[in-house]
N, C-alpha and C positions, 0 to 999 in steps of 0.2 A: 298313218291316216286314222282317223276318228270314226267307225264305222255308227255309232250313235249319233251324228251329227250329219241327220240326212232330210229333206221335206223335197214333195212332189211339189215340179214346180208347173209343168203345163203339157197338152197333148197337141198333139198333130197329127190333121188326117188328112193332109197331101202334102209333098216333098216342096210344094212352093211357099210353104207357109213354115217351112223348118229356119230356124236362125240360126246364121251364121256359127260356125265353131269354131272357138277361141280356146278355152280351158280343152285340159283334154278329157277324153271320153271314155268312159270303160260300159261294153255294149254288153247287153243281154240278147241272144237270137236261140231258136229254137223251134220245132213246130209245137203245133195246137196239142193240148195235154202232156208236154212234158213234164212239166212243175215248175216252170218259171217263174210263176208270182209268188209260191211256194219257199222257192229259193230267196228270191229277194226278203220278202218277209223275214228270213229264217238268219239270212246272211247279215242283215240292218235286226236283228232283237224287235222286228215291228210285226204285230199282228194285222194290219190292216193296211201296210204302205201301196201292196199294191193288191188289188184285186184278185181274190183267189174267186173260180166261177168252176160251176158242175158244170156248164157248158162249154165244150169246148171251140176255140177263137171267137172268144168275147173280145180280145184286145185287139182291135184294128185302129190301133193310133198309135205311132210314137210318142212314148211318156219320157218326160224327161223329169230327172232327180236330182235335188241340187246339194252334191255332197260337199266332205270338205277338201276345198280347190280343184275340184273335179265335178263332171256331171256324169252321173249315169244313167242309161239311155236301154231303154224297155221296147225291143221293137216289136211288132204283132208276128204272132204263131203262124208260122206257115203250115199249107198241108191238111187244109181244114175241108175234108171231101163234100161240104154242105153246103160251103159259100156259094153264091150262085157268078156269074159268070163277069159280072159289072164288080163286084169286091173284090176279085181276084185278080182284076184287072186294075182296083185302083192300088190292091196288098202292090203288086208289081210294080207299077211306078213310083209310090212312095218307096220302097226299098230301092230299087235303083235310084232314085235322085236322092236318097241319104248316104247309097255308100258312092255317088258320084259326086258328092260336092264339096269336096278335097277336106273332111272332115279329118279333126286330131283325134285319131282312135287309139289311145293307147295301149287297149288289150278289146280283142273280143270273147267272151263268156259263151260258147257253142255247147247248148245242153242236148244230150242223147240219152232217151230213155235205156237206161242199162241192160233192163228185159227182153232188150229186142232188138233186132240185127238194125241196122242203121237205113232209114227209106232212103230213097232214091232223092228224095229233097235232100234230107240230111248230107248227103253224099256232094249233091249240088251245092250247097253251101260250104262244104270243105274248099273244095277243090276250086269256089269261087275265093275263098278266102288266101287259100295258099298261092292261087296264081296272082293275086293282087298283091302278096306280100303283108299281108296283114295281118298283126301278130294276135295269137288266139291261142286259148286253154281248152279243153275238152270236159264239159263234165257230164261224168256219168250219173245218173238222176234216178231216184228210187232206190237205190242199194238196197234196201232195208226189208225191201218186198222178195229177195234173195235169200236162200237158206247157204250156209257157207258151201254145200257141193255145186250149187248153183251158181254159183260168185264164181268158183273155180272154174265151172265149165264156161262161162260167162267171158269171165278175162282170156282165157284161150281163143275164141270164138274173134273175142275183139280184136285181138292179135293182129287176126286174119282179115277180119273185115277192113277193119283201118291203120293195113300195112302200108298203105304211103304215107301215112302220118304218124309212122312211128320215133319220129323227133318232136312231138309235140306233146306236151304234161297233160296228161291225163287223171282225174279224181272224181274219185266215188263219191257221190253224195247221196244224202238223208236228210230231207228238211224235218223228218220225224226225230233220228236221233240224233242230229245236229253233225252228224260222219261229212267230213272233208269242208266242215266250215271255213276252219280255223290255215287249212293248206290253201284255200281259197284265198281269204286273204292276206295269205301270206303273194300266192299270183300278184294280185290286183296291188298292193303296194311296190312289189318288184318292179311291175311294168309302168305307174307313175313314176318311180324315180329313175330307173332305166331312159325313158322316152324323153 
């Protein structure tokens, strides 16, 4: 796959307004300030594909990307302690009617900041993910902000925290120094020609 051959194609901010899926999809999820747009940016050679913001959960729309033969699909940060009570309510039902409306996911991209023991959303989303059968990559995000005794205690830690998903590939990344690009996409073409 052609990872230089990508354009934003449109957003959506409710799950009725999502078009049908045909091509298959390789998803981005994650909460607010992980480095999602960060990554995408970083993973596509694009400074500006998607929205990098000091603020965090700017993105409360599904973005879609129109890659090559596939779309990739930007969903909004969960976990954002500021939204007030109507955004949270609408984050919720757009997410439920995106992963309810029998969409072609080829892989899911589950970013967790690596710094830090995994929230209790994070956890929700695993374990939403695993019981649905939906196949998914783990990346760990920020690497870089880790001194290597840190990395070590760090991978130990994780071990533990995400001992039921310990059959699931797991990679360090660094949108700073580019650490677990390249394994990345090695994922994302696996599971298009896989699926």
């Amino acid at each position: 796959m052609r990872f230089d051959k990508i354009e934003f194609s449109k957003s959506f901010g409710t799950s009725a307004q999502l078009p049908p899926s045909a091509d298959k999809e390789i998803v981005f999820s994650g909460k607010s300030n992980v480095g999602k747009s960060s990554l995408i940016n970083k993973l596509f050679n694009r400074k500006q594909l998607a929205r990098v913001s000091s603020v965090p959960g700017k993105t409360i729309t599904v973005n879609f990307f129109r890659g090559d033969s596939v779309w990739f699909v930007d969903l909004p940060g969960y976990g954002y302690a500021k939204r007030d009570k109507g955004e949270k309510k609408r984050w919720a039902e757009l997410m439920e009617g995106f992963f309810q409306s029998e969409r072609n996911i080829a892989l899911v991209i589950q970013l967790l900041d690596m710094r830090h023991a995994p929230t209790a959303d994070d956890m929700t989303m695993l374990s939403f993910l695993k019981q649905k059968q939906i196949p998914f990559v783990i990346i760990l995000t920020k690497s870089d902000k880790l001194n290597k005794s840190e990395k070590e205690k760090r991978r130990a830690e994780l071990a533990s925290e995400l001992s039921d998903y310990g059959d699931y590939q797991k990679i360090e990344f660094s949108s700073v120094t580019g650490e677990g690009t390249e394994e990345l996409k090695q994922a994302i073409n696996k599971s298009v020609e896989v699926n």
